[in-house]
Residue, then its C-alpha position, 0 to 999 in steps of 0.5 A: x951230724x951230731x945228733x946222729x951220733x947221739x941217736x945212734x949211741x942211744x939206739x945201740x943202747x937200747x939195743x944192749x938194754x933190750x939183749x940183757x933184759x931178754x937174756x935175764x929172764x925174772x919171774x914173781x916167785x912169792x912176797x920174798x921175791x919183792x923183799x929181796x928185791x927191794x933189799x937189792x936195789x936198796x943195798x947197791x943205792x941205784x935206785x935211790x940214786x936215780x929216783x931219789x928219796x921217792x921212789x914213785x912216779x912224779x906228779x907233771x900237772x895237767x896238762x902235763x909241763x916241764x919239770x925236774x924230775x925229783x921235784x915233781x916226785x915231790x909234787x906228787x906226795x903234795x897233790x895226794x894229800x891236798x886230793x885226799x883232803x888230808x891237808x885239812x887234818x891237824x898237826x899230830x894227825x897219825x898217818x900209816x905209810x903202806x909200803x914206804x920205801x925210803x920213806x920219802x913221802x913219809x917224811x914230806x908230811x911230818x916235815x910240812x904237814x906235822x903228820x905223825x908218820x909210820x912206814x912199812x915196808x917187806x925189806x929189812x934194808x928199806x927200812x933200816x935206810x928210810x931210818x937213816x935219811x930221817x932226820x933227828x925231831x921228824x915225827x917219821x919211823x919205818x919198820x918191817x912188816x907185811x901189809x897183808x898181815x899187819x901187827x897193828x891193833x885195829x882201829x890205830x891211824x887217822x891216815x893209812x896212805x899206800x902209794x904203787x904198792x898194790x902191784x906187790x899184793x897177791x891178794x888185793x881184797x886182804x891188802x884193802x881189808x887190811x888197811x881199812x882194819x887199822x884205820x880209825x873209825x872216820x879215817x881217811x883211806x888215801x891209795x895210789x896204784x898202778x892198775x890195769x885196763x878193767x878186762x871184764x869189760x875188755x879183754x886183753x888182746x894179742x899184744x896186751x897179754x905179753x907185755x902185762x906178763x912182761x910187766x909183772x915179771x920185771x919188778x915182782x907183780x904177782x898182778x895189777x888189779x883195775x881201778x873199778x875192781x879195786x874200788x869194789x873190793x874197799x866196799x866190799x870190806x864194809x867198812x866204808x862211809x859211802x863211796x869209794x872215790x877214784x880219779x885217773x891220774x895217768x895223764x899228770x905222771x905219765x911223764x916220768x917214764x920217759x925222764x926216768x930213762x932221761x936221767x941215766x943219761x943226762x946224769x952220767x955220775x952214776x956209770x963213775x959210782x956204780x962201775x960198769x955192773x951197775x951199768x948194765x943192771x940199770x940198762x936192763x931196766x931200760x925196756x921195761x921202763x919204756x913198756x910201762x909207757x907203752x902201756x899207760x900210753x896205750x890205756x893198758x895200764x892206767x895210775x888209780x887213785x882212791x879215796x875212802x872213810x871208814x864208818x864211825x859205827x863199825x869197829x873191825x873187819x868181822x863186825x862188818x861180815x856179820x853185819x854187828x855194829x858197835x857204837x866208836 
């Protein structure tokens, strides 16, 4: 009998969850919407609550095996860097952080790897509290600027690593154009994102075109690129020393989904710190979160990684559209 009462509690829950979110229409507007949005959501302190200092998906294994959920946040940074091979870099090596957060990532790899580490982020609020969990001799800053337009010269990091901040790209070839442009020559590209199923080869369906609106509306997606598109356009830059390396790591995160959710309830500090409004705007998220389980369950959406070294013998993005080289 009790575990009826839960279920039925979690049902009318949802069924609240389900009434906001379709009575609170969002749509992506332009890079403000995701500024905004992240100076929310950083600014109330839900989100970092919930999801701690790493706002990411958590990495489970695979196969996929119980965990807490903000360790395996931290996992997750530890499996790219050893997947990236950046683990192999020394100390001092200088890292760029391509959408950072709260600068948890950040911070893991100045803290157990010796990284010199710098964070961007579009959010005034982000940055200034990524700044603030920093603790004093953590080679880690983090700062405002756009990753479609960056203010570094080129040819400034070791490292540039960029974790789910794709989606937030209107346009994706600038995003990688970029990151290969500030990238030393012999540095190590290293991107996890949230991507699509590639739909040149399979259209999306009835079911899968509403859902992906859904998805990009909800958390300020102008789109998701796939996985093959986006490793395309980091050779397309030119820029790159051989192949575009990827893998599919939707196995090994797609339990964060679920635990996301989990954690609201199991953690019910957050209804006494937040009040009933920080309630209801985290139940909103319920759908949406179950969505992107959906989702990736389904093969709609599929978690990329990509891995890319930039040539030793090309210095900038306009040497390799005409095909100049220039001796690093």
């Amino acid at each position: 009998m009790f575990w009826l009462y839960i279920i039925g509690f979690l049902v009318a829950l949802l069924v609240i969850g389900v009434a906001i979110y379709l009575l609170t229409p969002r749509s992506y507007d332009s890079s403000n919407t995701v500024a905004n949005s992240y100076d929310e959501w950083t600014e109330d302190g839900i989100l970092e609550f919930y999801w701690g200092e790493h706002i990411h998906l958590g990495h489970y294994g695979s196969p996929p095996r119980r965990k807490d959920f903000l360790k395996a946040k931290a996992d997750f940074v530890h499996e790219m860097v050893r997947w990236g091979g950046l683990d192999k870099l020394p100390a001092g090596t200088t890292v760029l952080d391509v959408g950072c957060g709260f600068g948890g990532s950040s911070r893991i790899m100045a803290q157990n790897y010796g990284f010199q580490a710098t964070g961007i982020t579009l959010s005034p609020k982000q940055a200034q509290r990524a700044n603030d969990l920093t603790p004093e001799g953590v080679t880690a800053k983090f700062m405002v600027n756009d990753a479609l337009d960056m203010s570094f010269p080129d040819n400034s990091f070791d490292v540039v690593w960029s974790v789910e901040a794709g989606p937030h790209m209107p346009d994706k070839m600038k995003y990688a154009e970029e990151m290969m442009r500030v990238l030393k020559p012999g540095g190590i590209l290293v991107v996890a994102d949230w991507n699509q199923r590639d739909d040149r080869r399979v259209p999306l369906n009835w079911w899968e075109k509403p859902v992906m609106r859904q998805l990009l509306d909800q958390w300020s997606h102008p789109s998701f690129s796939s996985i093959e598109r986006f490793s395309e356009q980091i050779a397309e830059t030119g820029l790159v020393d051989g192949e575009v390396v990827t893998a599919d790591w939707t196995k090994e995160t797609l339990p964060s989904w679920l635990e996301s959710i989990w954690q609201g309830i199991v953690r019910p500090k957050g209804l006494i710190k937040f009040g009933f409004s920080g309630f209801i705007k985290s139940l909103r998220e319920v759908p949406t979160m179950l969505l992107m389980r959906v989702a990736f369950g389904a093969g709609l959406c599929r978690f990329g990684m990509f891995r890319a070294v930039k040539k030793s013998t090309i210095n900038s993005v306009d040497e390799a559209r005409t095909g100049e080289t220039v001796n690093a």
